[in-house]
N, C-alpha and C positions, 0 to 999 in steps of 0.2 A: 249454112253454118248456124247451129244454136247460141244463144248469148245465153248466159247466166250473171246471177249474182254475188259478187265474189264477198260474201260477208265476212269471212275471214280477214282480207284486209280494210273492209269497212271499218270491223271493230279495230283493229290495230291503231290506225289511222283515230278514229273516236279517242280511244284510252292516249294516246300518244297525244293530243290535243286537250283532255284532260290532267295531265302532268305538263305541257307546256303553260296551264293557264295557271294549278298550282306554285309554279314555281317562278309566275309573274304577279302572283300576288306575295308572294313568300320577296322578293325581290324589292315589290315597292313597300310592301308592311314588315320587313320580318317574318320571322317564322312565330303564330300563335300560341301560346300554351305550353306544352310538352310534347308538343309534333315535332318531329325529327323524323329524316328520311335514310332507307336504305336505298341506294342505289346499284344494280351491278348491270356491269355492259360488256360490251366486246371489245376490250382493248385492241384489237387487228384490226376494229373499220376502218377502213381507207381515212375516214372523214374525223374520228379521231383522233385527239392531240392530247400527249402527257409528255415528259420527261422520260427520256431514254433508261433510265435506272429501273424507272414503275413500269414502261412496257419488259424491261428486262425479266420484273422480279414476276410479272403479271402476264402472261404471255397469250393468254389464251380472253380471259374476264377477269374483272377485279370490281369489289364491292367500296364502293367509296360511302362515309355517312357524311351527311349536311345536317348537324347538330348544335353544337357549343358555338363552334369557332369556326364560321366561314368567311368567305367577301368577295369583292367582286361579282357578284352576280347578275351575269348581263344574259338574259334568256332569249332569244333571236326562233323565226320561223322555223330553221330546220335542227336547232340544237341549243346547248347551253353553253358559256361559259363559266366557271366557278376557281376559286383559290383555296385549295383545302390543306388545313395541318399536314403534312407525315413528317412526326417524328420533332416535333420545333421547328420543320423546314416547309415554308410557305411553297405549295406548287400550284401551278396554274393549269386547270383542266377545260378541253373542249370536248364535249359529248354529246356527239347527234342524237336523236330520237331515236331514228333506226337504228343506233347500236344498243339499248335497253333491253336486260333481259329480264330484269327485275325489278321495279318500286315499290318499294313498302315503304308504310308509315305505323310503325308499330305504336303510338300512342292511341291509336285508335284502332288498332287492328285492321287494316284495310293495305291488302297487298294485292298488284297484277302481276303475271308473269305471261311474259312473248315469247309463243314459240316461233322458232324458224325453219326454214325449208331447208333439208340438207342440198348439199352440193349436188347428189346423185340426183337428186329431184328434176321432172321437167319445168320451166320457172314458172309454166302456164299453171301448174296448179295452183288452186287456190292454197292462199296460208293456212293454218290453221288457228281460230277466236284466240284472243285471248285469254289466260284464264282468271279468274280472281279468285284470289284467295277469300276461304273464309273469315268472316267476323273475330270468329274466336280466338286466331291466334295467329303473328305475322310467323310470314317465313323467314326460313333461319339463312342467314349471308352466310356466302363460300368462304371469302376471302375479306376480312375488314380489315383494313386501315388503321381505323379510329375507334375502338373498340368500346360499347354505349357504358355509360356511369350507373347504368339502372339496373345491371348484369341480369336484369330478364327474369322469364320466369320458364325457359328452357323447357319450354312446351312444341312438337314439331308441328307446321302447317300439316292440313290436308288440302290435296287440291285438288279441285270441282270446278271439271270440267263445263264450258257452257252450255255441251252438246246432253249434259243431264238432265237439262231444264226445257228441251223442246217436246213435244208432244208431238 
């Protein structure tokens, strides 16, 4: 039997530990500057926790931002908890790692995006890297919440793949 290297979940696992250390420095200092985060996940993980109204209205992924007005923020090994606005109404979120399919931080233009393996897939495949988005400009959320005060500059990501940069 041949072993391989499954860097596809390498990186996932890397970037996924990268936003957990973000978001443990965001936790003990605040958030820096004008960085504010897009987040969007999979509201179905198992491992996921919201408010039966937001998995209602959100069925599939929802883009939550951690901006102005957050709290609680308690970041733990396999996920986060957070308490975000909708609407004047305080909710209380728990969002594992593995359910992320997007982190952006458009004050600095620096976006990943995780893909995932469909259902039909064998699980033995490798995942596929994640991807990061370019410099130039963050990617745009499906579904926000909390709509940013800086109303942007309505430019679309392009996204560049890892596999462009192997030789």
């Amino acid at each position: 039997m041949s072993r391989s290297i499954d860097y596809g979940n390498l990186m996932h696992e890397a970037m996924r530990g990268l936003i957990r250390k973000v978001l443990t420095d965001v936790a003990q200092n605040g958030l820096p500057g004008a960085h504010h985060f897009f987040i969007t996940f999979d509201t179905s993980h198992p491992d996921a926790e919201l408010a039966d109204w937001l998995s209602d209205r959100y069925p599939g992924e929802m883009t939550v931002v951690m901006q102005h007005w957050y709290d609680k923020l308690d970041v733990g090994s396999e996920g986060f908890a957070v308490t975000l606005n909708f609407g004047d109404a305080p909710e209380p979120l728990y969002i594992p790692y593995d359910a992320i399919k997007t982190f952006v931080d458009p004050s600095v233009e620096f976006g990943l995006r995780f893909e995932t393996q469909g259902e039909d897939e064998d699980e033995t495949t490798p995942a596929a890297p994640p991807e990061i988005l370019p410099s130039r400009a963050p990617a745009a959320p499906k579904a926000t919440d909390v709509e940013p005060e800086d109303g942007g500059d309505g430019k679309d990501a392009e996204i560049v793949s890892l596999d462009s940069f192997r030789k």
